[in-house]
C-alpha positions as CSV (number, residue, x, y, z in Angstrom):
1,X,61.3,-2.9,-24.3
2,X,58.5,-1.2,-22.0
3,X,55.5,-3.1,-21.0
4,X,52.2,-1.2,-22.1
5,X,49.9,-1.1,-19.7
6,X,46.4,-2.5,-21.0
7,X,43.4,0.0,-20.1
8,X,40.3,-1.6,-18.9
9,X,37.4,0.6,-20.5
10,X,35.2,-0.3,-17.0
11,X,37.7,0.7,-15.1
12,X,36.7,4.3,-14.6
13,X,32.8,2.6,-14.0
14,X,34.3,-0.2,-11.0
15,X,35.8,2.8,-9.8
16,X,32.7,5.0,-9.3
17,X,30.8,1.9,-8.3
18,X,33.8,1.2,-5.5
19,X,33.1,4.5,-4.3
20,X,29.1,4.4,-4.1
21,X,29.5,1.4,-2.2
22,X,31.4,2.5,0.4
23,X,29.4,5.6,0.8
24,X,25.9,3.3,1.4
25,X,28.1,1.4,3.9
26,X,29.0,4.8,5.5
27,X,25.2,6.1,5.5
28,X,24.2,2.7,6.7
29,X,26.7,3.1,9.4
30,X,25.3,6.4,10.5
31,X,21.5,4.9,10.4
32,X,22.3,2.2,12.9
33,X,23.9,4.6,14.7
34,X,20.9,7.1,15.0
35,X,18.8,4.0,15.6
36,X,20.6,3.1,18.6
37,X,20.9,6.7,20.1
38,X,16.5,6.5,19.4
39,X,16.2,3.6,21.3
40,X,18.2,4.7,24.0
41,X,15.7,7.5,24.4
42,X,12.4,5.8,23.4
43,X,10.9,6.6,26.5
44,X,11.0,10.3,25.9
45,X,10.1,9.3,22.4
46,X,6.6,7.8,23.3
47,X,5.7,11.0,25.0
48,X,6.1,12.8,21.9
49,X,4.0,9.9,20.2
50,X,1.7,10.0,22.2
51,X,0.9,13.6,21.7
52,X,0.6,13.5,18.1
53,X,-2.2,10.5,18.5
54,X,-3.6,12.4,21.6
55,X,-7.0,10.7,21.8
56,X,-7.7,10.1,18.3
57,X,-8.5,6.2,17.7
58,X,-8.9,7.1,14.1
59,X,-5.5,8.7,13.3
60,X,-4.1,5.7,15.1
61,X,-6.4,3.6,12.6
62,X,-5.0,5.2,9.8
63,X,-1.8,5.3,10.9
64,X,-1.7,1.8,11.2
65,X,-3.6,1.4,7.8
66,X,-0.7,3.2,5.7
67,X,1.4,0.2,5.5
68,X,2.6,1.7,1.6
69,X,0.4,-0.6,-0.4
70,X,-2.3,1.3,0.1
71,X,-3.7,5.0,-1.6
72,X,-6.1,7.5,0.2
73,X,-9.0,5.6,-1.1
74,X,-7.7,2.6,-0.5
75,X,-7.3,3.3,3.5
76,X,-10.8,5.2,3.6
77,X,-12.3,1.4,2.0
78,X,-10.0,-0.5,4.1
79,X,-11.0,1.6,7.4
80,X,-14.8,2.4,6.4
81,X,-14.4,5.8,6.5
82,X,-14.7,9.2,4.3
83,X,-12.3,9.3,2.2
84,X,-12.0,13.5,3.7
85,X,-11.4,12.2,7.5
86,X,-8.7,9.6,5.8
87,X,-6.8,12.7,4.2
88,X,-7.3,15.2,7.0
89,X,-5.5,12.3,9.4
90,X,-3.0,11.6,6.4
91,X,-1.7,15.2,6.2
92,X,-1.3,15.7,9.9
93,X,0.8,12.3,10.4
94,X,2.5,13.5,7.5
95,X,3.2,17.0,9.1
96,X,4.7,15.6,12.2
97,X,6.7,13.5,10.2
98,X,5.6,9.9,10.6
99,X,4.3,8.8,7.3
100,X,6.2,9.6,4.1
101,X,4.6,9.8,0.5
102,X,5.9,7.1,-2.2
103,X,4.9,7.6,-5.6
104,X,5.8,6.5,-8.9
105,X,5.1,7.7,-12.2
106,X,1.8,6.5,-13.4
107,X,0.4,5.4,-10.0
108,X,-1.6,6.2,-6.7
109,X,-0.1,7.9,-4.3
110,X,1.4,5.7,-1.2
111,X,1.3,6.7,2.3
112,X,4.2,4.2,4.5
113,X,5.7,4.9,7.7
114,X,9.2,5.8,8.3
115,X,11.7,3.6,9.3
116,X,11.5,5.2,12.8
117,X,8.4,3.3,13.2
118,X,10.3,0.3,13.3
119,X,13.2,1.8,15.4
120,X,10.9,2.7,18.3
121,X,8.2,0.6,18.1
122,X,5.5,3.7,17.1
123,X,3.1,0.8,15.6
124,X,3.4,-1.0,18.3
125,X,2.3,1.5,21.1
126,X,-0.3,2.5,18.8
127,X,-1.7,-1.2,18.6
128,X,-1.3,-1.0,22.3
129,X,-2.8,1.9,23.5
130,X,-5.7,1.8,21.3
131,X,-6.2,-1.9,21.0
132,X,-5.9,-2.3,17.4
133,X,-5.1,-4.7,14.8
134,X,-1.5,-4.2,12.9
135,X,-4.1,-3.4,9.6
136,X,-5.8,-0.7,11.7
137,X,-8.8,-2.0,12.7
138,X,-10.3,-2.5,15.7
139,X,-9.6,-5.8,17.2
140,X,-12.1,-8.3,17.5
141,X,-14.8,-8.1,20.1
142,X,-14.3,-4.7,21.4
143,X,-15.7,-2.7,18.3
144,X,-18.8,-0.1,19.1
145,X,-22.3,-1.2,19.4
């Protein structure tokens, strides 16, 4: 007598779910890997920061403001500024590849940084250099008079 071998019907689906699993560990893998090789070179990375920002308090303000909770609008309120000086900053940090959009369906546009912001500290050379607040704005006691 043979033995019938009893099919699973989610086989086929732990299979495919097996796979993507070990593909995110791969891609993970590769993003730690990239981290690392940043840091090593975050130096020469801060130049490069540094001449996006340039001299420009209020794209570091904004910058800092885009934390992904918040819309255009939101950031010009936030900041008290025009909500035209808010997107003209948006777009360029967006250009150079710092910020990315998030959206869903339904909503406001997002602006968040990118996880090279973390990787290299940009948010906290900005803070730095410009003596700001992690929100953006300008820390206590040294605003204009």
């Amino acid at each position: 007598m043979t033995a019938k071998r009893i099919v699973n019907p989610d086989e086929p689906y732990q299979q495919i779910l097996s796979r993507l699993a070990h593909i995110e560990h791969k891609v993970e893998s590769i993003d730690e890997t990239n981290a690392f090789a940043l840091r090593a070179t975050a130096a020469a990375h801060q130049k490069s920061i540094d001449a996006i920002f340039g001299r420009s308090k209020r794209r570091a303000q904004v910058y800092l403001a885009a934390d992904g909770t918040r819309s255009v609008g939101e950031i010009a309120a936030h900041l008290r500024m025009r909500q035209p000086n808010v997107t003209i900053e948006l777009n360029v940090l967006k250009e150079e590849g710092l910020l990315e959009l998030n959206n869903a369906p339904g909503r406001k546009d997002f602006y968040a940084k990118k996880p090279i912001d973390k990787t290299i500290q940009i948010s906290k050379h900005i803070r730095k250099k410009y003596n700001l607040r992690a929100n953006g704005k300008t820390e206590r006691g040294n605003k204009k008079k």
